[in-house]
Backbone bond lengths (Angstrom), bond angles and torsions (degrees), N, CA, C in turn:
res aa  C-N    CA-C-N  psi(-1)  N-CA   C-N-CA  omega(-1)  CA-C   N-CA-C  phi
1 X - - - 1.449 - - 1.521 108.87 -
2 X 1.502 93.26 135.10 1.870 94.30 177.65 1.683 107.13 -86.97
3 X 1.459 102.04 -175.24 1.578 111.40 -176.56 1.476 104.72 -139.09
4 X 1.455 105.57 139.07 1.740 103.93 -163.64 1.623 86.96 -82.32
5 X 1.579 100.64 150.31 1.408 110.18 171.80 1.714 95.54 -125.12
6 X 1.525 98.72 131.33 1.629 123.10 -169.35 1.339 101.08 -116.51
7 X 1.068 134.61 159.52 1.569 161.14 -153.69 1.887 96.20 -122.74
8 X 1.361 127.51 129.14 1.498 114.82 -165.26 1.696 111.61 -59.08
9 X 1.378 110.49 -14.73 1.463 97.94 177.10 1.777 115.69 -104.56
10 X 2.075 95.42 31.29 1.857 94.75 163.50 1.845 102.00 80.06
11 X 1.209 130.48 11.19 1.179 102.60 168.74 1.483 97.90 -107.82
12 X 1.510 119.23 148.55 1.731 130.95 -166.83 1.338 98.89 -91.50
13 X 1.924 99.32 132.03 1.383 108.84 -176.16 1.454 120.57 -105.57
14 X 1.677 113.57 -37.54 1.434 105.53 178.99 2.532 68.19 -168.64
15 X 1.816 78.40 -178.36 1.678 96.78 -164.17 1.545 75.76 -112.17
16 X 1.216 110.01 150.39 1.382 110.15 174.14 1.520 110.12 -152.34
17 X 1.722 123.88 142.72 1.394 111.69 -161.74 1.072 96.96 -98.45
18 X 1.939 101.63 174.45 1.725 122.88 -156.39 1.713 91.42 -59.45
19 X 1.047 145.38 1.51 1.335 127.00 -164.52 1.720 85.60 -105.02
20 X 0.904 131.22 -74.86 1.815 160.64 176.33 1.885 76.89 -31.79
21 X 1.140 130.45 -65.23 1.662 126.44 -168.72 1.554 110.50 -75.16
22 X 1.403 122.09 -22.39 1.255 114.40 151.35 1.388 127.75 -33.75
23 X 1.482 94.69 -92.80 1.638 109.46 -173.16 1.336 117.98 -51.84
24 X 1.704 122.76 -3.69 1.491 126.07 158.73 1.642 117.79 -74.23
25 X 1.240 111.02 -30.93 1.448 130.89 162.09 1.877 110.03 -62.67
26 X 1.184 107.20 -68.34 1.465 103.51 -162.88 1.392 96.29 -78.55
27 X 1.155 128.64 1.22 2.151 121.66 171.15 1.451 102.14 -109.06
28 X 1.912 120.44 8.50 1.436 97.67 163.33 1.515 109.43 78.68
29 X 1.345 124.77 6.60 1.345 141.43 175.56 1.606 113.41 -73.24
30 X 1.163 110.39 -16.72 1.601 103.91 -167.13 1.572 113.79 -100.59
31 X 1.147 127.60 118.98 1.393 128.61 -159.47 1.321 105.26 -89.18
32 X 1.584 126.83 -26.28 1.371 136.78 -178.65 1.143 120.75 172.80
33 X 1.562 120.69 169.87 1.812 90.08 -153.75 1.870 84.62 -166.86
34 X 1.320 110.50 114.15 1.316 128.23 179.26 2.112 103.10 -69.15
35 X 1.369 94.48 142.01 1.908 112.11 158.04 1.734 105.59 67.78
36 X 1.308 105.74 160.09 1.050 115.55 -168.89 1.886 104.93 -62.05
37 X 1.627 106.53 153.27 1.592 107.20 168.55 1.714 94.59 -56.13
38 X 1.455 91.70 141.53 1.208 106.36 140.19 1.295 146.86 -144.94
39 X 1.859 110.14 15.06 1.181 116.55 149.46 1.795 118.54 -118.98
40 X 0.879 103.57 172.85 1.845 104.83 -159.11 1.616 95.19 -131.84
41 X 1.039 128.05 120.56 1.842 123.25 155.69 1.107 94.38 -138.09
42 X 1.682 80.25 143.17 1.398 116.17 -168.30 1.844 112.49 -114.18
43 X 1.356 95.77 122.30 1.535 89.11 -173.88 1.863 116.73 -103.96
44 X 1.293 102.39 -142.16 1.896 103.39 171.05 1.180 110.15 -64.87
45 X 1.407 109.96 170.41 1.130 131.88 -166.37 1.680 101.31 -106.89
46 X 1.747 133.42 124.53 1.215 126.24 -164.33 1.689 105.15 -87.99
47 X 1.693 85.11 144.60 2.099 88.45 -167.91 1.763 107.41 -55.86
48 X 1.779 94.82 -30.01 1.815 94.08 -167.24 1.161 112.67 -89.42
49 X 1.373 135.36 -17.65 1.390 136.15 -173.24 1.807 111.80 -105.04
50 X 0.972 97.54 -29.90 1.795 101.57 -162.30 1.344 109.84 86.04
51 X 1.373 123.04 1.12 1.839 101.27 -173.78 1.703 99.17 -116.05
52 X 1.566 93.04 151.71 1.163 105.31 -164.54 1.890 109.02 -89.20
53 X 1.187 118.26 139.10 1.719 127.63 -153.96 1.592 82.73 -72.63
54 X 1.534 105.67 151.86 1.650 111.68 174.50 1.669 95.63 -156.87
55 X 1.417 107.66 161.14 1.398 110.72 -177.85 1.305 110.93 -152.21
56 X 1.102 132.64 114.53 1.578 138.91 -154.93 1.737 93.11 -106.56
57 X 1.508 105.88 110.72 1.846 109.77 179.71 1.980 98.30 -92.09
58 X 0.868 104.37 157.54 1.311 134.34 -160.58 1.798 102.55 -114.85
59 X 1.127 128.07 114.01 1.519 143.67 -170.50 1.869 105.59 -42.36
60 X 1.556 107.73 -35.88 1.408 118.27 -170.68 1.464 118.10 -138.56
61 X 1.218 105.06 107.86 1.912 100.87 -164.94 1.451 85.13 -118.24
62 X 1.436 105.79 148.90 1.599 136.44 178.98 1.905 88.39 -119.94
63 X 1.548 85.26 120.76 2.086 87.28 171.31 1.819 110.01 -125.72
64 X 0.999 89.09 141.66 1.839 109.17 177.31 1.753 105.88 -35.90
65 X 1.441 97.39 145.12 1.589 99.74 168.49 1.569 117.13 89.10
66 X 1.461 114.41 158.17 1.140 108.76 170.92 1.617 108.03 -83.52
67 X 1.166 118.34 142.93 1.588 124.91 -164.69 1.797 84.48 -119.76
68 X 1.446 99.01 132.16 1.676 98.62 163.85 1.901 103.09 -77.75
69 X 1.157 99.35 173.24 1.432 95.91 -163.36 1.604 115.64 -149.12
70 X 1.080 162.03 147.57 1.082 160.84 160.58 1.528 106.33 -73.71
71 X 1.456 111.03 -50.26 1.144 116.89 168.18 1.610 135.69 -19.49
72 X 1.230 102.92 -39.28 1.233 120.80 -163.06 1.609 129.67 -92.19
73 X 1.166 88.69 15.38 1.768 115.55 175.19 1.502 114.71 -69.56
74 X 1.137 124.25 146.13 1.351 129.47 168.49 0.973 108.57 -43.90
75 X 1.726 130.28 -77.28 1.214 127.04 146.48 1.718 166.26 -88.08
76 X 0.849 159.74 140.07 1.350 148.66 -148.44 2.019 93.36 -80.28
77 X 1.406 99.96 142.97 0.895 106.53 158.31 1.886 143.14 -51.65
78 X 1.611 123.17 114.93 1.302 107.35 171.85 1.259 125.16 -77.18
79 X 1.468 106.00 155.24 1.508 94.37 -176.74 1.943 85.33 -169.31
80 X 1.124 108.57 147.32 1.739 110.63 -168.84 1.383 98.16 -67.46
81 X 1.300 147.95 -48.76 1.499 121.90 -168.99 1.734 103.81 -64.01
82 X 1.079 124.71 -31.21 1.480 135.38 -159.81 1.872 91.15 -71.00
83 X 1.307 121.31 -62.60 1.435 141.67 164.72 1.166 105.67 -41.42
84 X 1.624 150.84 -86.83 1.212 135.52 -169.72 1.554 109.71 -58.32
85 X 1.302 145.50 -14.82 0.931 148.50 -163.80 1.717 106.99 -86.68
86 X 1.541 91.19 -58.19 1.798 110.36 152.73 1.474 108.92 -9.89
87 X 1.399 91.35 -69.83 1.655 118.51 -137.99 1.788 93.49 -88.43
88 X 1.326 129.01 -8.74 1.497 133.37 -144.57 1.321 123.36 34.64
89 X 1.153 125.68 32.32 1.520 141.94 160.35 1.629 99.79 74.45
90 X 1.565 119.89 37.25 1.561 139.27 159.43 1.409 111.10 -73.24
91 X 1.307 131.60 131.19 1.276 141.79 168.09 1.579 104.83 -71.07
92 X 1.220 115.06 96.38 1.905 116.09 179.57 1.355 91.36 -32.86
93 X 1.477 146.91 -56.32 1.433 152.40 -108.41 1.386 105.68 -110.00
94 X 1.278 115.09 -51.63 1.701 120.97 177.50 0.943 92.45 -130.03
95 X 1.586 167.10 -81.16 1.330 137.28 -166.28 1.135 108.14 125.70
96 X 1.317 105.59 33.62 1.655 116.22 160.64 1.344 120.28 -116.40
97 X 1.569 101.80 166.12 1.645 98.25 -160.70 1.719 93.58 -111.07
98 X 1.399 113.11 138.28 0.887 136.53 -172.96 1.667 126.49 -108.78
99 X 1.595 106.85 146.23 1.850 96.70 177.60 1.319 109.51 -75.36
100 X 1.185 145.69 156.77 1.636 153.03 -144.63 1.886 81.26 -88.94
101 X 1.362 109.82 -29.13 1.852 91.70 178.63 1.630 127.59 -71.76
102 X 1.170 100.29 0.73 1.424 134.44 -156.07 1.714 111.13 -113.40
103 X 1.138 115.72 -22.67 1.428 127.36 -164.70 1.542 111.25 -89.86
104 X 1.309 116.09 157.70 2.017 93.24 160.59 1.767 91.66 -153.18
105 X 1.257 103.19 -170.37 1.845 109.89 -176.36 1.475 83.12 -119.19
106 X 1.601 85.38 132.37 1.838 110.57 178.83 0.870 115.28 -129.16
107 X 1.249 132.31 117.16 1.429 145.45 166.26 1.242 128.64 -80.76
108 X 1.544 102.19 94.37 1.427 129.79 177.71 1.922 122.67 -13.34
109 X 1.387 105.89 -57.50 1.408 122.11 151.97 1.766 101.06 -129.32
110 X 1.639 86.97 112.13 1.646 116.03 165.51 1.710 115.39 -31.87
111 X 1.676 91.91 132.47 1.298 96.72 -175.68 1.669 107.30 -65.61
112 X 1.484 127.02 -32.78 1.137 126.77 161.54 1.481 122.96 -45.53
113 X 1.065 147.22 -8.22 1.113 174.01 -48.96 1.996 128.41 140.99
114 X 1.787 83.89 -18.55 1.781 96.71 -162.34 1.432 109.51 95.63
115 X 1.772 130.27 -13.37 1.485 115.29 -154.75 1.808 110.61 -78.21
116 X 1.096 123.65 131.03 1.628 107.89 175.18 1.175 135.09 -74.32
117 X 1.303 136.67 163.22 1.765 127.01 172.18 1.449 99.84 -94.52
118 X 1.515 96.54 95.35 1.194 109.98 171.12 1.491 112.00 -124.58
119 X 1.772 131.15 164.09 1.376 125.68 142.98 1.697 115.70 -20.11
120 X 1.276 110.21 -62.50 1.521 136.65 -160.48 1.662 111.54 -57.77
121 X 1.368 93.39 -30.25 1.822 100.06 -169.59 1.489 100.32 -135.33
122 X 1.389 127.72 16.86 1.455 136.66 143.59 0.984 134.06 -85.95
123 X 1.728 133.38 116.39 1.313 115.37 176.91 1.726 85.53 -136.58
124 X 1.210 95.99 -176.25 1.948 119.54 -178.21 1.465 98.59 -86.89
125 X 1.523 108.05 125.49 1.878 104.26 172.09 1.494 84.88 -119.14
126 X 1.314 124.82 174.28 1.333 157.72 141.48 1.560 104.39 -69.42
127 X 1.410 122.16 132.68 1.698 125.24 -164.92 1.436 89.83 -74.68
128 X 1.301 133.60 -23.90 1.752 107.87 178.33 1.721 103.81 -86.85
129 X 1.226 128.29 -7.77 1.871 103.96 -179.02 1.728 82.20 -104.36
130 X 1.439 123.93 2.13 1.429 96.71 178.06 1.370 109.67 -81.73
131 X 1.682 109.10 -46.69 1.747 112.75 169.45 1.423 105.98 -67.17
132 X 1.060 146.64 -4.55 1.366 124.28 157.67 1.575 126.61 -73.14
133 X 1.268 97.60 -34.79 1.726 125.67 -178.56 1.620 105.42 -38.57
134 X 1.762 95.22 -76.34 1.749 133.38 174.84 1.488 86.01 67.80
135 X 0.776 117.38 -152.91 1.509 140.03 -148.74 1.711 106.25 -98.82
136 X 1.357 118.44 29.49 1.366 128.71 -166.47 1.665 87.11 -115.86
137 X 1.328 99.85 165.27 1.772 123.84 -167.10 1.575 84.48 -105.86
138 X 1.486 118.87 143.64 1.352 131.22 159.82 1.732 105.18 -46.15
139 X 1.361 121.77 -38.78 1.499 107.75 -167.12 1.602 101.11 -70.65
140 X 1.283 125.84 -44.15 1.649 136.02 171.32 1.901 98.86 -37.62
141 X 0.909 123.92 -66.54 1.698 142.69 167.33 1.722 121.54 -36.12
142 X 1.481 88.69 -34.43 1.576 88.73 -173.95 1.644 106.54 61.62
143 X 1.031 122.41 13.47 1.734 133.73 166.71 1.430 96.55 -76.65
144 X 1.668 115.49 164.16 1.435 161.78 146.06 1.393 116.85 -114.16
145 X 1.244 95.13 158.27 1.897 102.20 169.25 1.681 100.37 -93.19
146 X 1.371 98.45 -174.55 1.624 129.45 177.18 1.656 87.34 -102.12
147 X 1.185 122.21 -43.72 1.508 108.33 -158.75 1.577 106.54 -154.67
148 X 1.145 130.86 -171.25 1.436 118.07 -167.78 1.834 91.39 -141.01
149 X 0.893 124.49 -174.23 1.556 110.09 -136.90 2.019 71.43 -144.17
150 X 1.624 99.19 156.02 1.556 113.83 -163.73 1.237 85.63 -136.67
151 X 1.714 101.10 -175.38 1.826 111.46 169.38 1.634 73.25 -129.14
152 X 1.354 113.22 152.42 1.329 129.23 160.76 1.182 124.94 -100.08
153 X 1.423 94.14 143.39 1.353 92.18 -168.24 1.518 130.66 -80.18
154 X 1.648 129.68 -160.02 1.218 125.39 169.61 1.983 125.93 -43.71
155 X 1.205 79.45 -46.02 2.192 101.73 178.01 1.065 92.64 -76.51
156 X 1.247 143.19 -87.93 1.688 140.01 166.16 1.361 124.92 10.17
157 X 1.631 94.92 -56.47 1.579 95.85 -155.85 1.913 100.82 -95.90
158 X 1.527 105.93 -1.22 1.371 111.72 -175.36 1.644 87.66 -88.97
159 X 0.975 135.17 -38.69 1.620 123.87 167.15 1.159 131.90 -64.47
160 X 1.055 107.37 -53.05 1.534 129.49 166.78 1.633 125.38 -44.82
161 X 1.710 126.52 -1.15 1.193 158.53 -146.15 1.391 94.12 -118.20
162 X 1.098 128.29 -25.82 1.619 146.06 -163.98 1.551 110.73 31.56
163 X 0.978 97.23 78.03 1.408 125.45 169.34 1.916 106.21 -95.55
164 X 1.412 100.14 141.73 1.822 84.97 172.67 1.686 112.23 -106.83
165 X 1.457 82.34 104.27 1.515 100.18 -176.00 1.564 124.31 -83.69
166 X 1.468 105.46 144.92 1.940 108.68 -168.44 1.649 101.67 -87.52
167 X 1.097 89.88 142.68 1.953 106.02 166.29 1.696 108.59 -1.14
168 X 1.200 93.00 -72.49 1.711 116.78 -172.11 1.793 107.57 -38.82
169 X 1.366 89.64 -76.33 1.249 101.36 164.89 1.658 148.15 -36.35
170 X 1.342 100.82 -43.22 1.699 136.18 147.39 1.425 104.48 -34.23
171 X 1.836 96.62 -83.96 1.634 110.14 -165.10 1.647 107.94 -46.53
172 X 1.533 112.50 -50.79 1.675 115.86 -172.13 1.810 103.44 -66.00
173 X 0.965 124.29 -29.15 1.332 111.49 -168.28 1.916 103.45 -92.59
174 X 1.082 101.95 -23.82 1.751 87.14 -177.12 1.931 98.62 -108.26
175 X 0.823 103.05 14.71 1.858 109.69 159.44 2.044 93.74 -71.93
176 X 0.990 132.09 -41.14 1.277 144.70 -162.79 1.467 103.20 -102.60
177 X 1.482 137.92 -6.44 1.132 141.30 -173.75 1.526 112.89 -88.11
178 X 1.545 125.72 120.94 1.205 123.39 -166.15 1.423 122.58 -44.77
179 X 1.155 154.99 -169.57 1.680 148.23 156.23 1.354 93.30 -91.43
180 X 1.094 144.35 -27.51 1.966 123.28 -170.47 1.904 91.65 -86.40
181 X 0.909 115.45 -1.75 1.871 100.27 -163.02 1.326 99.62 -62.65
182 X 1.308 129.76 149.56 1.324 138.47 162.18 1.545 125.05 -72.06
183 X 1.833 113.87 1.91 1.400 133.17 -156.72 1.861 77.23 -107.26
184 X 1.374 126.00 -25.68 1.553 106.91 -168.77 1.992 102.30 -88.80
185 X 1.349 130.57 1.31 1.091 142.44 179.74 1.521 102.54 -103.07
């Protein structure tokens, strides 16, 4: 299990594992740190005391400093698991839900066409309305969607990463999740 890493004023920067959330702990890096521990490592045993060193990480750590960030982009990166995930693996086109082997990224108006790979002009097809589609505009089709296609946001796109995220983690990141997202359904 990863651990959200927050910026001290709560905006999420990257997921980072118990090893990577350690050494933010033992360098005094962590400014504050949301929800109960829920991982524990256990290290040596000290020559002067007899007890063995342990460190209980915390689901959501906020760390000191300005942190450069990937995060911090206008937009979140596309990428097809991030997109069908978006989309809940719904065919915009007929409106069935599909296995991720089954899915593809469709561009609303074809990049052949001028269309860009964007959030905006990406949605999830099913490989038969995508080869039916081809390189034609929905108005040519006399087609509609099921749904109309978003960019996600910062909270979004920290889920949307498919990471397997704990309760804690969940609750704090979609407190910040828009009301139209398809991630609150």
């Amino acid at each position: 299990m990863d651990v959200l890493q927050l910026d001290v004023s709560g905006r999420p920067q990257a997921w980072l594992s118990a090893k990577e959330a350690a050494v933010l702990y033992a360098s005094n890096g962590v400014a504050w740190t949301l929800g109960d521990p829920f991982i524990v490592l256990r290290g040596g045993v000290q020559r002067r005391t007899g007890l063995q060193s342990r460190l209980e990480l915390h689901p959501i750590v906020a760390v000191h400093g300005a942190m450069p960030s990937r995060a911090w982009r206008q937009q979140p990166a596309l990428s097809n698991p991030k997109l069908f995930a978006r989309d809940r693996q719904v065919c915009a086109y007929c409106g069935g839900r599909f296995h991720l082997d089954d899915l593809t990224r469709e561009h609303i108006m074809p990049t052949s066409r001028g269309g860009l790979d964007t959030w905006m002009n990406c949605i999830t097809a099913c490989r038969g309305c995508n080869g039916r589609k081809g390189n034609r505009t929905l108005n040519e089709l006399g087609w509609s969607m099921y749904y109309l296609p978003y960019v996600p946001s910062l909270h979004e796109d920290m889920i949307l990463r498919g990471r397997r995220i704990v309760a804690d983690q969940m609750e704090f990141l979609l407190a910040s999740v828009p009301a139209h997202s398809r991630l609150r359904s």
